[in-house]
N, C-alpha and C positions, 0 to 999 in steps of 0.2 A: 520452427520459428527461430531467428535470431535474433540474439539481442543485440541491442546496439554498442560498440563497439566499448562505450567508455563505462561500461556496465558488466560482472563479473557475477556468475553465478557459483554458489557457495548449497554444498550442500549436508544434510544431517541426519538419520535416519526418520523416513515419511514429512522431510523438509526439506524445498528450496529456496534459496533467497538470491533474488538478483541485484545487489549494492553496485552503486557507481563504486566505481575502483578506487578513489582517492577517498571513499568512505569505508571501503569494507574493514580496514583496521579498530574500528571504534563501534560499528554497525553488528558487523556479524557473528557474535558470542548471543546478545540480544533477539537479534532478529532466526538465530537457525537454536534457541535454546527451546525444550520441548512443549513447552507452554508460554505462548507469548505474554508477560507481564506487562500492563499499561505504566508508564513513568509516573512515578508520586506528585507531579503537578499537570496530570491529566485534567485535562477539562472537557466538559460536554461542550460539543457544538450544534444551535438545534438543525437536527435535518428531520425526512420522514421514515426513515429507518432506525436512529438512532445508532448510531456507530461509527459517528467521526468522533475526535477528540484533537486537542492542541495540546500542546505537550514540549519538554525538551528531551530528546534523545539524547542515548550515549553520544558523548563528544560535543554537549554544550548547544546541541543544534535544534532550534525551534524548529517542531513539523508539525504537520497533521498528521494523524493517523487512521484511515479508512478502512475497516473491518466488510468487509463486504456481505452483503446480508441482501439478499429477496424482495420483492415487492408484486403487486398481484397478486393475481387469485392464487399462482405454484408459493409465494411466501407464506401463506397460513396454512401449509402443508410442510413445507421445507426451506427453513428459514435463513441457510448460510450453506448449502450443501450446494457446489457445483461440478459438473459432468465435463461442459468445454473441453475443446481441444483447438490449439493451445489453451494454457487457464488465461481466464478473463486477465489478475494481477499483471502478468507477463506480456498480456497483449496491449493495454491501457499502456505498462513502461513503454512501451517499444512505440506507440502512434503518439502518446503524451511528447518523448525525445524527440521525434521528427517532425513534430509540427511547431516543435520549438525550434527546431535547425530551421526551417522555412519560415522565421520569423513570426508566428503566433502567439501572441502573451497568453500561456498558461503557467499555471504553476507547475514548478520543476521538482520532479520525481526523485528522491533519494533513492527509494529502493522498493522490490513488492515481495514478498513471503508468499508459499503456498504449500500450505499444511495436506499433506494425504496423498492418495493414488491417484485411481479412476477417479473418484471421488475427492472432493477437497473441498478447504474451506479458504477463504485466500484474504491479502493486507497489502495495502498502498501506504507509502509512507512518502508524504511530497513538505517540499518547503512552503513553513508559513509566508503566506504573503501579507506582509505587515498590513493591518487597518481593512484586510477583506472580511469584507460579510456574504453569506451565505446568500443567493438570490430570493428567497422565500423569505429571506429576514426585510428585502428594500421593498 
């Protein structure tokens, strides 16, 4: 898989992080450190997985932060464990970027994390979009 151009992958042993490049200076200590720590004004956001949060990241910058986690009958068995190939994180950057070039209002992707091998557990970190709510909240 590649990533999209303006996006640089950084790696640290059983981590990789793929940061837009004009972020990775303030991003990737954070994002490739061996246990990802949530920002002290982490917030819950409600979803049905629980594992989003709002937050400021290094460098001042409001995101969300997407913990990737299971759903289904395979979630009450294995709750953050993914197998993909490419991982899910890396693949979401990469169609998230391009349907933003083709004009589609999503929310724009800072960077994704992907802890492990075979095996992984993986994080999306995209910019807050001011005054959005969650569609299960309207």
């Amino acid at each position: 898989m590649t990533l999209p151009a303006d996006f640089t992958l950084l790696t640290a042993p059983a981590i990789r992080a793929a940061i837009r490049r004009d972020l990775a200076p303030v991003l990737a200590s954070w994002l490739l450190a061996a246990e990802l720590a949530l920002p002290a004004d982490a917030q819950p956001i409600a979803s049905g997985r629980g594992a989003v949060y709002r937050a400021t990241v290094p460098g001042g910058i409001r995101a969300v932060i997407r913990f990737y986690r299971r759903g289904g009958w395979l979630g009450r068995f294995v709750r953050e464990t993914y197998l993909e190939r490419p991982p899910r994180p890396l693949q979401e950057l990469a169609l998230t970027t391009e349907v933003r070039r083709r004009g589609v209002e999503a929310a724009e992707v800072l960077a994704a994390r992907v802890e492990g091998g075979l095996a992984y557990r993986g994080v999306l970190v995209t910019a807050e979009v001011p005054g959005a709510v969650p569609l299960t909240s309207s």
